[in-house]
C-alpha positions in Angstrom: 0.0 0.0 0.0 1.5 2.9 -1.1 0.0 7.1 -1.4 1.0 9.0 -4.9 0.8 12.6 -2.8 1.4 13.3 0.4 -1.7 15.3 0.8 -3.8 12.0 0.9 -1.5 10.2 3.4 -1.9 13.2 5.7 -6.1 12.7 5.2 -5.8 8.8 5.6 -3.1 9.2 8.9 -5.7 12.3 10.4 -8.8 9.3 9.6 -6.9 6.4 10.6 -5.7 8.3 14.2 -9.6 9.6 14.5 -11.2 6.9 13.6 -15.0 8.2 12.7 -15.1 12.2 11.4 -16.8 14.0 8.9 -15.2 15.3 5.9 -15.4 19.0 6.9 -13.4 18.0 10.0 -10.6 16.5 8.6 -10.3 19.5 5.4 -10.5 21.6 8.6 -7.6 19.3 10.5 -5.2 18.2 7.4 -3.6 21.7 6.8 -1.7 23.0 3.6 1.4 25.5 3.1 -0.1 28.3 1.4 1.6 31.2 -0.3 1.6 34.5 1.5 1.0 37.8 -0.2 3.1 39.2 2.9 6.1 41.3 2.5 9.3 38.5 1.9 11.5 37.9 5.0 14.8 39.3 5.1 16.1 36.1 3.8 14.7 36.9 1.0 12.3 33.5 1.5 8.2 34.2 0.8 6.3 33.7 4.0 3.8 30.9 4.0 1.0 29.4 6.6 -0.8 27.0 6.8 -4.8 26.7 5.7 -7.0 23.9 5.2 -7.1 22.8 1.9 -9.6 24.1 -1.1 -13.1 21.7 -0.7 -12.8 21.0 -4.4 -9.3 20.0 -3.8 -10.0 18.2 -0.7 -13.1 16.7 -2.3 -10.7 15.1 -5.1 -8.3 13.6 -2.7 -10.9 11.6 -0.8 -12.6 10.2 -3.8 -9.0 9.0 -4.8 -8.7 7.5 -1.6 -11.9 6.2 -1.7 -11.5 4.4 -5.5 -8.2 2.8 -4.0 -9.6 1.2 -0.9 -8.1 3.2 1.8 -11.6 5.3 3.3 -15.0 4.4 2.9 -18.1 7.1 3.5 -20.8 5.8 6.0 -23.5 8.0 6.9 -21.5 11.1 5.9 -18.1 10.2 7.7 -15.0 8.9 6.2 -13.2 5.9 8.1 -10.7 3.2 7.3 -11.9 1.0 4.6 -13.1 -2.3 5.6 -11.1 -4.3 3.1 -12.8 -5.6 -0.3 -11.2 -9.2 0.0 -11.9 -9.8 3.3 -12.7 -13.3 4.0 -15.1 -14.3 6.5 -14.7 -17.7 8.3 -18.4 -20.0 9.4 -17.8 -21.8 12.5 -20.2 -24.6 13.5 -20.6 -23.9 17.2 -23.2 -27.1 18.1 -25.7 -25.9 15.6 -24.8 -22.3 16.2 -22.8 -20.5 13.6 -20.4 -18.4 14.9 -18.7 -15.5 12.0 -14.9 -14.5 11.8 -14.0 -11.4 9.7 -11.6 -8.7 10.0 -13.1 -6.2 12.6 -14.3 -2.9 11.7 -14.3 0.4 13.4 -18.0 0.3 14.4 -17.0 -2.9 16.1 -15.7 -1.0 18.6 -17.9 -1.1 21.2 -18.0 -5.1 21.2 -14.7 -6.2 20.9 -13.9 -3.3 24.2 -16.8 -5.3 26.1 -15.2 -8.6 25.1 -11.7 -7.8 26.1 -12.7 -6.2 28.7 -14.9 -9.9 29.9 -12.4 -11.7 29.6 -9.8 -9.2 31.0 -11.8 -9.0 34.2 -11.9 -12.5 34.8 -8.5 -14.1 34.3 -4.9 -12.8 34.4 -4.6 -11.2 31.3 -2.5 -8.2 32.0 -1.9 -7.6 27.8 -5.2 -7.8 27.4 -6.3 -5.1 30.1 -3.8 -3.0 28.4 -5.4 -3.4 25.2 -9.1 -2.6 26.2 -7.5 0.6 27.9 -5.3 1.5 24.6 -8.7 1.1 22.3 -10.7 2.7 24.9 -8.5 5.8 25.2 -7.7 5.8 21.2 -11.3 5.4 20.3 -9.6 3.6 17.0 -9.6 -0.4 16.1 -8.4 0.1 12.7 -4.7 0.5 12.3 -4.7 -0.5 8.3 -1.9 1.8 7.6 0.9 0.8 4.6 3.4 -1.4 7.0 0.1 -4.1 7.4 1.8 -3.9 10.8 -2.1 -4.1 13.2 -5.0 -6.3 12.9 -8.5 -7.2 15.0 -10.4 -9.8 14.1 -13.6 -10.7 15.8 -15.9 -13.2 16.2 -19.7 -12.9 16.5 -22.9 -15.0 17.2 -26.4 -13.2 15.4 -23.9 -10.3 15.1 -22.6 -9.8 18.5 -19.0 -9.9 19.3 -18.1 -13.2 21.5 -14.1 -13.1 20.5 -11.5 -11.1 19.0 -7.7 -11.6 18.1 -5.7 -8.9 18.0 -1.9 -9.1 16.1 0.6 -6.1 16.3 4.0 -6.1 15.0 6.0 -3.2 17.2 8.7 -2.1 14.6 11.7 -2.1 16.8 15.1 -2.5 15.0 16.1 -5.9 13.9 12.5 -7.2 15.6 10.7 -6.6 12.4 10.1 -10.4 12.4 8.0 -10.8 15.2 4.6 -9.5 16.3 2.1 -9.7 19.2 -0.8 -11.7 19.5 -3.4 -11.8 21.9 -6.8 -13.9 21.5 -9.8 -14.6 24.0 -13.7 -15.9 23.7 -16.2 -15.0 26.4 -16.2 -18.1 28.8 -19.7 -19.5 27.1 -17.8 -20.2 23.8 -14.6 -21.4 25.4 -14.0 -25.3 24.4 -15.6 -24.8 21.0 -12.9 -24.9 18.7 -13.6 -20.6 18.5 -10.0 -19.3 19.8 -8.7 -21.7 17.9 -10.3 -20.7 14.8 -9.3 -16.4 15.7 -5.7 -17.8 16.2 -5.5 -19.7 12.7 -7.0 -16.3 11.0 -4.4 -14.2 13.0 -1.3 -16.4 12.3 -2.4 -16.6 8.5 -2.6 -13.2 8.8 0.6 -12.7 10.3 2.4 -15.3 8.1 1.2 -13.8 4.9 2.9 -10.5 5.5 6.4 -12.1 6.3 6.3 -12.5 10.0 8.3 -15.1 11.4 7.5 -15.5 14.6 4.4 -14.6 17.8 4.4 -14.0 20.9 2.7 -13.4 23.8 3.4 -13.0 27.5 1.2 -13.9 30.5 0.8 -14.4 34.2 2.4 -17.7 35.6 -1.5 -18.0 37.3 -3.6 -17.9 34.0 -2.8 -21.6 33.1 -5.9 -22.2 31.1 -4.9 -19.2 28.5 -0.9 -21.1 28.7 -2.2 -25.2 28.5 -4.7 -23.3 25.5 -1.3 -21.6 23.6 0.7 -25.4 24.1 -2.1 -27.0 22.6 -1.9 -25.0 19.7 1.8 -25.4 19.1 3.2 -22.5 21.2 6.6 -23.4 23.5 7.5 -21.6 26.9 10.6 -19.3 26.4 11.2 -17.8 29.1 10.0 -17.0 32.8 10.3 -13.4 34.9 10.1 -13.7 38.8 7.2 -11.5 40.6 7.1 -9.3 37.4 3.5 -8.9 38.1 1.7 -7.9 41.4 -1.9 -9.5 41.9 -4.1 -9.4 44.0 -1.2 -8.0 45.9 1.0 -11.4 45.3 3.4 -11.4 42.9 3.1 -13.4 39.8 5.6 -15.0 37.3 5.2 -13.9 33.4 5.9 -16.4 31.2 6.6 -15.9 27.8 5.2 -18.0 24.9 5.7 -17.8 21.3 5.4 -19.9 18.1 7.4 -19.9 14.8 5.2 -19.5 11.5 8.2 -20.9 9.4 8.8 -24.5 11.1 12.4 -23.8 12.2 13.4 -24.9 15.6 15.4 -22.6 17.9 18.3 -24.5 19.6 
Protein backbone atom coordinates (compact mmCIF):
# COMPACT_ATOMS: atom_id res chain seq x y z
CA UNK A 1 0.00 0.00 0.00
CA UNK A 2 1.46 2.92 -1.07
CA UNK A 3 -0.03 7.12 -1.37
CA UNK A 4 1.04 9.02 -4.85
CA UNK A 5 0.77 12.58 -2.76
CA UNK A 6 1.40 13.26 0.38
CA UNK A 7 -1.67 15.32 0.84
CA UNK A 8 -3.81 11.97 0.94
CA UNK A 9 -1.47 10.22 3.40
CA UNK A 10 -1.93 13.22 5.74
CA UNK A 11 -6.08 12.74 5.16
CA UNK A 12 -5.76 8.85 5.61
CA UNK A 13 -3.06 9.17 8.89
CA UNK A 14 -5.74 12.26 10.41
CA UNK A 15 -8.79 9.32 9.59
CA UNK A 16 -6.92 6.42 10.59
CA UNK A 17 -5.73 8.33 14.15
CA UNK A 18 -9.59 9.61 14.46
CA UNK A 19 -11.23 6.90 13.55
CA UNK A 20 -14.98 8.15 12.67
CA UNK A 21 -15.13 12.17 11.43
CA UNK A 22 -16.82 14.01 8.93
CA UNK A 23 -15.15 15.27 5.88
CA UNK A 24 -15.37 19.02 6.92
CA UNK A 25 -13.41 18.02 10.00
CA UNK A 26 -10.63 16.53 8.64
CA UNK A 27 -10.34 19.50 5.40
CA UNK A 28 -10.53 21.58 8.60
CA UNK A 29 -7.59 19.30 10.45
CA UNK A 30 -5.15 18.17 7.40
CA UNK A 31 -3.58 21.71 6.78
CA UNK A 32 -1.72 22.96 3.61
CA UNK A 33 1.36 25.49 3.12
CA UNK A 34 -0.07 28.29 1.43
CA UNK A 35 1.60 31.24 -0.35
CA UNK A 36 1.63 34.54 1.45
CA UNK A 37 0.98 37.83 -0.22
CA UNK A 38 3.12 39.18 2.94
CA UNK A 39 6.08 41.27 2.47
CA UNK A 40 9.25 38.47 1.95
CA UNK A 41 11.54 37.85 4.97
CA UNK A 42 14.80 39.26 5.10
CA UNK A 43 16.14 36.07 3.76
CA UNK A 44 14.65 36.89 0.95
CA UNK A 45 12.30 33.53 1.49
CA UNK A 46 8.19 34.15 0.83
CA UNK A 47 6.29 33.74 3.99
CA UNK A 48 3.77 30.85 4.04
CA UNK A 49 1.05 29.41 6.57
CA UNK A 50 -0.75 27.04 6.81
CA UNK A 51 -4.78 26.75 5.74
CA UNK A 52 -6.95 23.92 5.17
CA UNK A 53 -7.14 22.85 1.86
CA UNK A 54 -9.62 24.11 -1.10
CA UNK A 55 -13.08 21.75 -0.74
CA UNK A 56 -12.75 20.96 -4.38
CA UNK A 57 -9.33 19.96 -3.84
CA UNK A 58 -9.96 18.23 -0.69
CA UNK A 59 -13.06 16.65 -2.31
CA UNK A 60 -10.70 15.15 -5.12
CA UNK A 61 -8.26 13.65 -2.70
CA UNK A 62 -10.94 11.57 -0.76
CA UNK A 63 -12.57 10.16 -3.85
CA UNK A 64 -9.04 8.99 -4.83
CA UNK A 65 -8.70 7.48 -1.56
CA UNK A 66 -11.87 6.16 -1.68
CA UNK A 67 -11.55 4.45 -5.46
CA UNK A 68 -8.23 2.75 -3.98
CA UNK A 69 -9.60 1.17 -0.91
CA UNK A 70 -8.11 3.24 1.79
CA UNK A 71 -11.59 5.32 3.28
CA UNK A 72 -15.04 4.37 2.90
CA UNK A 73 -18.07 7.05 3.47
CA UNK A 74 -20.77 5.76 5.97
CA UNK A 75 -23.53 7.96 6.90
CA UNK A 76 -21.51 11.10 5.87
CA UNK A 77 -18.14 10.19 7.67
CA UNK A 78 -15.05 8.87 6.17
CA UNK A 79 -13.24 5.86 8.12
CA UNK A 80 -10.69 3.22 7.25
CA UNK A 81 -11.93 0.95 4.63
CA UNK A 82 -13.07 -2.31 5.58
CA UNK A 83 -11.11 -4.26 3.05
CA UNK A 84 -12.82 -5.59 -0.29
CA UNK A 85 -11.18 -9.17 -0.02
CA UNK A 86 -11.87 -9.82 3.31
CA UNK A 87 -12.69 -13.29 3.97
CA UNK A 88 -15.11 -14.32 6.47
CA UNK A 89 -14.72 -17.73 8.32
CA UNK A 90 -18.37 -20.01 9.38
CA UNK A 91 -17.81 -21.78 12.51
CA UNK A 92 -20.17 -24.65 13.45
CA UNK A 93 -20.58 -23.90 17.25
CA UNK A 94 -23.19 -27.07 18.07
CA UNK A 95 -25.73 -25.85 15.59
CA UNK A 96 -24.83 -22.31 16.21
CA UNK A 97 -22.85 -20.52 13.64
CA UNK A 98 -20.43 -18.43 14.86
CA UNK A 99 -18.71 -15.51 12.03
CA UNK A 100 -14.87 -14.46 11.82
CA UNK A 101 -13.97 -11.43 9.75
CA UNK A 102 -11.63 -8.71 10.00
CA UNK A 103 -13.11 -6.21 12.60
CA UNK A 104 -14.31 -2.90 11.70
CA UNK A 105 -14.33 0.36 13.41
CA UNK A 106 -18.01 0.29 14.44
CA UNK A 107 -17.04 -2.94 16.15
CA UNK A 108 -15.67 -1.00 18.60
CA UNK A 109 -17.94 -1.11 21.19
CA UNK A 110 -18.02 -5.11 21.23
CA UNK A 111 -14.74 -6.21 20.88
CA UNK A 112 -13.86 -3.29 24.22
CA UNK A 113 -16.85 -5.28 26.10
CA UNK A 114 -15.17 -8.60 25.10
CA UNK A 115 -11.75 -7.76 26.05
CA UNK A 116 -12.71 -6.24 28.68
CA UNK A 117 -14.94 -9.90 29.94
CA UNK A 118 -12.36 -11.68 29.60
CA UNK A 119 -9.77 -9.22 31.00
CA UNK A 120 -11.81 -9.00 34.17
CA UNK A 121 -11.89 -12.47 34.83
CA UNK A 122 -8.50 -14.06 34.29
CA UNK A 123 -4.90 -12.84 34.43
CA UNK A 124 -4.55 -11.23 31.25
CA UNK A 125 -2.50 -8.15 32.03
CA UNK A 126 -1.88 -7.63 27.82
CA UNK A 127 -5.21 -7.85 27.44
CA UNK A 128 -6.34 -5.12 30.05
CA UNK A 129 -3.81 -3.02 28.44
CA UNK A 130 -5.43 -3.42 25.21
CA UNK A 131 -9.11 -2.60 26.15
CA UNK A 132 -7.49 0.63 27.90
CA UNK A 133 -5.29 1.53 24.61
CA UNK A 134 -8.75 1.14 22.25
CA UNK A 135 -10.74 2.74 24.90
CA UNK A 136 -8.54 5.80 25.20
CA UNK A 137 -7.70 5.82 21.19
CA UNK A 138 -11.28 5.45 20.31
CA UNK A 139 -9.61 3.58 17.02
CA UNK A 140 -9.64 -0.35 16.08
CA UNK A 141 -8.38 0.12 12.70
CA UNK A 142 -4.68 0.47 12.27
CA UNK A 143 -4.73 -0.50 8.31
CA UNK A 144 -1.90 1.76 7.58
CA UNK A 145 0.88 0.82 4.61
CA UNK A 146 3.42 -1.40 6.97
CA UNK A 147 0.14 -4.13 7.43
CA UNK A 148 1.78 -3.94 10.84
CA UNK A 149 -2.12 -4.14 13.25
CA UNK A 150 -5.02 -6.30 12.86
CA UNK A 151 -8.45 -7.24 14.97
CA UNK A 152 -10.40 -9.84 14.12
CA UNK A 153 -13.56 -10.71 15.80
CA UNK A 154 -15.95 -13.16 16.21
CA UNK A 155 -19.72 -12.88 16.51
CA UNK A 156 -22.94 -14.95 17.19
CA UNK A 157 -26.36 -13.21 15.36
CA UNK A 158 -23.90 -10.28 15.09
CA UNK A 159 -22.61 -9.83 18.52
CA UNK A 160 -19.00 -9.92 19.26
CA UNK A 161 -18.07 -13.24 21.52
CA UNK A 162 -14.05 -13.09 20.50
CA UNK A 163 -11.50 -11.07 19.04
CA UNK A 164 -7.70 -11.55 18.10
CA UNK A 165 -5.66 -8.92 17.96
CA UNK A 166 -1.86 -9.14 16.11
CA UNK A 167 0.59 -6.09 16.27
CA UNK A 168 3.97 -6.12 14.99
CA UNK A 169 6.01 -3.22 17.21
CA UNK A 170 8.71 -2.10 14.64
CA UNK A 171 11.72 -2.11 16.76
CA UNK A 172 15.14 -2.49 14.99
CA UNK A 173 16.11 -5.94 13.91
CA UNK A 174 12.46 -7.17 15.64
CA UNK A 175 10.66 -6.63 12.40
CA UNK A 176 10.14 -10.39 12.37
CA UNK A 177 7.96 -10.83 15.18
CA UNK A 178 4.59 -9.47 16.30
CA UNK A 179 2.08 -9.73 19.20
CA UNK A 180 -0.78 -11.70 19.46
CA UNK A 181 -3.39 -11.81 21.93
CA UNK A 182 -6.80 -13.89 21.54
CA UNK A 183 -9.80 -14.59 24.00
CA UNK A 184 -13.72 -15.88 23.74
CA UNK A 185 -16.19 -15.04 26.42
CA UNK A 186 -16.24 -18.08 28.80
CA UNK A 187 -19.66 -19.50 27.14
CA UNK A 188 -17.78 -20.20 23.79
CA UNK A 189 -14.56 -21.40 25.41
CA UNK A 190 -14.05 -25.25 24.41
CA UNK A 191 -15.57 -24.82 20.96
CA UNK A 192 -12.87 -24.86 18.68
CA UNK A 193 -13.58 -20.59 18.49
CA UNK A 194 -10.01 -19.28 19.76
CA UNK A 195 -8.73 -21.69 17.90
CA UNK A 196 -10.30 -20.73 14.81
CA UNK A 197 -9.32 -16.42 15.73
CA UNK A 198 -5.72 -17.83 16.22
CA UNK A 199 -5.49 -19.72 12.75
CA UNK A 200 -6.99 -16.27 11.05
CA UNK A 201 -4.45 -14.15 12.97
CA UNK A 202 -1.33 -16.35 12.27
CA UNK A 203 -2.43 -16.57 8.48
CA UNK A 204 -2.58 -13.19 8.75
CA UNK A 205 0.62 -12.69 10.30
CA UNK A 206 2.36 -15.32 8.06
CA UNK A 207 1.20 -13.78 4.95
CA UNK A 208 2.85 -10.46 5.48
CA UNK A 209 6.42 -12.08 6.30
CA UNK A 210 6.31 -12.48 9.99
CA UNK A 211 8.25 -15.13 11.39
CA UNK A 212 7.51 -15.52 14.65
CA UNK A 213 4.42 -14.58 17.77
CA UNK A 214 4.43 -14.03 20.87
CA UNK A 215 2.69 -13.37 23.79
CA UNK A 216 3.36 -12.98 27.51
CA UNK A 217 1.18 -13.95 30.45
CA UNK A 218 0.84 -14.38 34.17
CA UNK A 219 2.39 -17.67 35.55
CA UNK A 220 -1.55 -18.04 37.31
CA UNK A 221 -3.57 -17.87 33.98
CA UNK A 222 -2.83 -21.63 33.10
CA UNK A 223 -5.89 -22.20 31.15
CA UNK A 224 -4.91 -19.21 28.50
CA UNK A 225 -0.89 -21.14 28.70
CA UNK A 226 -2.25 -25.23 28.46
CA UNK A 227 -4.70 -23.33 25.51
CA UNK A 228 -1.32 -21.62 23.63
CA UNK A 229 0.67 -25.39 24.09
CA UNK A 230 -2.07 -26.99 22.65
CA UNK A 231 -1.93 -24.97 19.74
CA UNK A 232 1.83 -25.38 19.11
CA UNK A 233 3.16 -22.50 21.21
CA UNK A 234 6.58 -23.38 23.50
CA UNK A 235 7.48 -21.60 26.94
CA UNK A 236 10.57 -19.26 26.45
CA UNK A 237 11.20 -17.82 29.10
CA UNK A 238 10.01 -17.02 32.82
CA UNK A 239 10.29 -13.36 34.93
CA UNK A 240 10.10 -13.72 38.81
CA UNK A 241 7.22 -11.47 40.59
CA UNK A 242 7.12 -9.32 37.37
CA UNK A 243 3.55 -8.88 38.07
CA UNK A 244 1.66 -7.88 41.45
CA UNK A 245 -1.88 -9.51 41.86
CA UNK A 246 -4.08 -9.35 44.02
CA UNK A 247 -1.19 -8.03 45.94
CA UNK A 248 0.96 -11.39 45.26
CA UNK A 249 3.43 -11.37 42.85
CA UNK A 250 3.13 -13.43 39.80
CA UNK A 251 5.62 -15.04 37.32
CA UNK A 252 5.22 -13.87 33.39
CA UNK A 253 5.92 -16.38 31.18
CA UNK A 254 6.60 -15.88 27.85
CA UNK A 255 5.16 -18.04 24.94
CA UNK A 256 5.68 -17.84 21.31
CA UNK A 257 5.40 -19.87 18.06
CA UNK A 258 7.36 -19.87 14.77
CA UNK A 259 5.20 -19.52 11.51
CA UNK A 260 8.24 -20.87 9.38
CA UNK A 261 8.80 -24.49 11.15
CA UNK A 262 12.44 -23.78 12.21
CA UNK A 263 13.41 -24.95 15.59
CA UNK A 264 15.45 -22.59 17.89
CA UNK A 265 18.33 -24.55 19.57
Amino acid sequence: MGFDRAERRRIYEYVEREGVVTPEQVRQNVLVRTESSSKPARSGAALSRSVPMEPETFRHHVSILKRDGYLEEVDGTLRVAFPMDADVEAVDLDGVEAEIRPARQEDITGVIGVIGAVAGKADHAVAARLAEQVSRDDVLLRHNEEESRVFFVATVEGDAVGWLHVEALKYPRMEHTAELTVGVLEEYRGSGLGTALMDCGLDWARERGYLKVYQNLPATNERAIDFLAENGWTEEYRREGHYLLDGEFVDEIGLAVWLDDRSVA
